[in-house]
TORKOLLUM-238172 format. One record per residue (C-alpha): y, x, z negated. Coordinates in steps of 0.25 Angstrom, whole numbers, padded with zeros to 4 digits, always signed. Layout:
N
YXZ;...
This chain:
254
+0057+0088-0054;+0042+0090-0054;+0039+0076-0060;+0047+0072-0046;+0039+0082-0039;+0027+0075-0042;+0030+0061-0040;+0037+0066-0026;+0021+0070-0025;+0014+0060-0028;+0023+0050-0020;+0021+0059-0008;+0005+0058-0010;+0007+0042-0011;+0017+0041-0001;+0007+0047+0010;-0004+0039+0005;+0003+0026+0006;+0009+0027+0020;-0004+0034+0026;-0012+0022+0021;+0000+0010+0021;-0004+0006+0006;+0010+0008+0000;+0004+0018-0010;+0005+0009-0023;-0011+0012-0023;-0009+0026-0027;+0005+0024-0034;+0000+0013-0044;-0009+0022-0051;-0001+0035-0050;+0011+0029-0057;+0000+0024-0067;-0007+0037-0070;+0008+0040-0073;+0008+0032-0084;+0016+0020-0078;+0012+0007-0083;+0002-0001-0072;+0013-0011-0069;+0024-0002-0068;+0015+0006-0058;+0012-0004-0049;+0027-0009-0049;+0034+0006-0046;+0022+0005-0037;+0026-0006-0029;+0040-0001-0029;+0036+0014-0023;+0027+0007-0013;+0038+0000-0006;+0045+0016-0005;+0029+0022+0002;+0029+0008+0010;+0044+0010+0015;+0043+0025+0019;+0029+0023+0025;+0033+0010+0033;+0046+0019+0039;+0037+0030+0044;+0026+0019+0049;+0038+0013+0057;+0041+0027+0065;+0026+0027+0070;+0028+0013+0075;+0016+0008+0065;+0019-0004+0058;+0016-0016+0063;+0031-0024+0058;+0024-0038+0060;+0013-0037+0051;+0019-0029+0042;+0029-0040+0039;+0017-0052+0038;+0012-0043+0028;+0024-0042+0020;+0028-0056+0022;+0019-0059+0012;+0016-0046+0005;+0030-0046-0001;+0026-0059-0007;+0013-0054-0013;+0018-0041-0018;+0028-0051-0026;+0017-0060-0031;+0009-0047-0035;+0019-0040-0042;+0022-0053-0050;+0006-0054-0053;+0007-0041-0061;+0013-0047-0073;+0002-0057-0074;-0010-0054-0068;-0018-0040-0072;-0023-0034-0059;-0036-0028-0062;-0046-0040-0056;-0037-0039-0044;-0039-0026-0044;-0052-0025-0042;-0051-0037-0033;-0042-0029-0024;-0051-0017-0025;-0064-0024-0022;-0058-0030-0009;-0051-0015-0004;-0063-0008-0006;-0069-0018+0003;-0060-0018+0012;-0060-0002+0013;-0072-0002+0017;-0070-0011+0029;-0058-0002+0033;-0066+0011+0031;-0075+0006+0042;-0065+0001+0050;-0061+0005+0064;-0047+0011+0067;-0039+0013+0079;-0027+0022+0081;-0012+0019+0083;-0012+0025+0098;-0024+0015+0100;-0017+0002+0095;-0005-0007+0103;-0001-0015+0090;+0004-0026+0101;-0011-0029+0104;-0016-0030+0090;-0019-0044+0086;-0015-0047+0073;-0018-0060+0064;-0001-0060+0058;-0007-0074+0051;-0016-0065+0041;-0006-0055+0039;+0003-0061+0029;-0010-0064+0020;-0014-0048+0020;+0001-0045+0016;+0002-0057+0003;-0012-0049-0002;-0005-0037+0000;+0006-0039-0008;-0002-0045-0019;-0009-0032-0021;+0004-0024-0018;+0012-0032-0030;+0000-0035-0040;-0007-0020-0037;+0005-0011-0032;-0003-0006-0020;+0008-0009-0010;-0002-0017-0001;-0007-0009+0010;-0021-0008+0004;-0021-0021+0008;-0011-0021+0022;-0018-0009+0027;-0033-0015+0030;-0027-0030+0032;-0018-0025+0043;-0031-0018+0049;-0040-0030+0045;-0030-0037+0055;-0031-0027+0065;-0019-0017+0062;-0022-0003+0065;-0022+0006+0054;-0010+0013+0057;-0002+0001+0059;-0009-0007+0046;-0004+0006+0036;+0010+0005+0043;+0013-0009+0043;+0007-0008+0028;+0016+0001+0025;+0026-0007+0031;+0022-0021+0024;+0022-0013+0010;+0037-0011+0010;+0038-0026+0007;+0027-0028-0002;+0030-0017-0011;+0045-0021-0010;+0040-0035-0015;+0031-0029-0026;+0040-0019-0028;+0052-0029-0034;+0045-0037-0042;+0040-0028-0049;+0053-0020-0051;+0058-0033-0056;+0046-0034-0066;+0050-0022-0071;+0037-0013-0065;+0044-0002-0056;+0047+0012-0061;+0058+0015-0055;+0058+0031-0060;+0042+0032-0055;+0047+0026-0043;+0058+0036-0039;+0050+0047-0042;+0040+0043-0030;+0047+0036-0021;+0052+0050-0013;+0036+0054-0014;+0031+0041-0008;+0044+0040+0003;+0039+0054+0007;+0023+0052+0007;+0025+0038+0015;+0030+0047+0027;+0022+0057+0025;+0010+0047+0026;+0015+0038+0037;+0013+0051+0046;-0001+0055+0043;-0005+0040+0043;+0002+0044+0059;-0006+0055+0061;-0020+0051+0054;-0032+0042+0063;-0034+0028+0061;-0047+0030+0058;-0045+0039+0046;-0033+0031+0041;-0042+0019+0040;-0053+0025+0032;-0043+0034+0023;-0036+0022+0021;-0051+0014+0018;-0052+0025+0007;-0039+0025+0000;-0040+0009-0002;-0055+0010-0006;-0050+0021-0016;-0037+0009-0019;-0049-0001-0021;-0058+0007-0030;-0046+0011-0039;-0043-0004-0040;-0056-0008-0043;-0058+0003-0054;-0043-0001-0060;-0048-0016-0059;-0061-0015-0067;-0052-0008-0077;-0056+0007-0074;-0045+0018-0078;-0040+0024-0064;-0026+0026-0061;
């Protein structure tokens, strides 16, 4: 009963984190599930497969506040899908540390830029006038995928600051992430099962919490300014790109 308590916990705290921010929450449930002494490849597999549960719950509550953008979130997945497939099949060959740090260098950096960057709030934005290039889209969404399937972060570390890149306001670019993670993960989420990678008991146990936390964190990502969700959301992904970095270059952090 407590062992459930906690695991109802921890995929609360991970739930809220992933909606708030759109990034599917595989960043914070890879390590956890590892620090519980499951196997790296079998983290990032039940990973994958608890992501679609965070992405699913936060996409439902993003729909009621009229936020996700179904267009591009569906030129994201288009291709993300294949991607997650291709990097969930790249994890029985390939080791992942260089593309770790790869990955890390190139978040960090781009962290930075979105740190600085300006944001405008919902009530200032008609999503009918913003012009967006719908030919680039598909290519943020393959990379995305790779990175969801070959590192089991769900995507949205890279959705979130391409669908801004693009002009996407902040609010809508964590929304339709959230929305385009459903499919990714999905697609990541099966290969891997099929590879034998997904823990199904560790799954069950945080699937409730995660259900539970993506609501709860859809609302205060309502409630919270751009502006602030911009930078929090700059911090979390240069502490994403730091981990990666140190994991990369072969240091021991979970």
């Amino acid at each position: 009963m407590l062992k459930s308590l906690g695991y109802f916990g921890v995929g609360i705290f991970i739930g809220i984190l992933a909606a708030l921010f759109g990034l599917g929450g595989g960043f914070l449930i890879v390590p956890t599930l590892n620090l519980l002494g499951v196997e790296i490849h079998h983290a990032v597999g039940t990973s994958s497969a608890a992501v679609v549960f965070t992405s699913l719950s936060s996409a439902i509550a993003y729909s009621r506040q009229k936020r996700i953008h179904y267009k591009v979130g569906l030129l994201l997945a288009s291709t993300a899908v294949i991607g997650a497939y291709i990097g969930a099949w790249m994890t029985s060959y390939i080791s992942a540390t260089q593309l770790k740090v790869i990955f890390g260098v190139v978040l960090f950096l781009v962290a930075i830029k979105l740190y600085r960057k300006k944001s405008r709030e919902p009530h200032e934005v008609d999503l009918n006038q913003v012009k967006l290039d719908y030919k680039i889209v598909p290519i943020g969404g393959f990379i995305a995928g790779i990175a969801s399937g070959l590192l089991g972060i769900g995507g949205g570390a890279i959705n979130v600051p391409f669908l801004t890149y693009i002009g996407l306001p902040i609010h809508y670019a964590v929304a339709t992430s959230s929305f385009a993670i459903v499919f990714t993960a999905t697609s990541g989420a099966l290969k891997h099962y099929m590879l034998g990678n997904v823990e199904v008991e560790w799954l069950l146990l945080l699937i409730p919490g995660l259900i539970v936390g993506a609501q709860i964190g859809a609302r205060i990502a309502k409630r919270t300014k751009a502006s602030s969700l911009t930078k929090a959301f700059a911090v979390i992904m240069a502490l994403l790109a730091l981990r990666m970095i140190l994991k990369g270059l072969g240091y021991p952090i979970p």
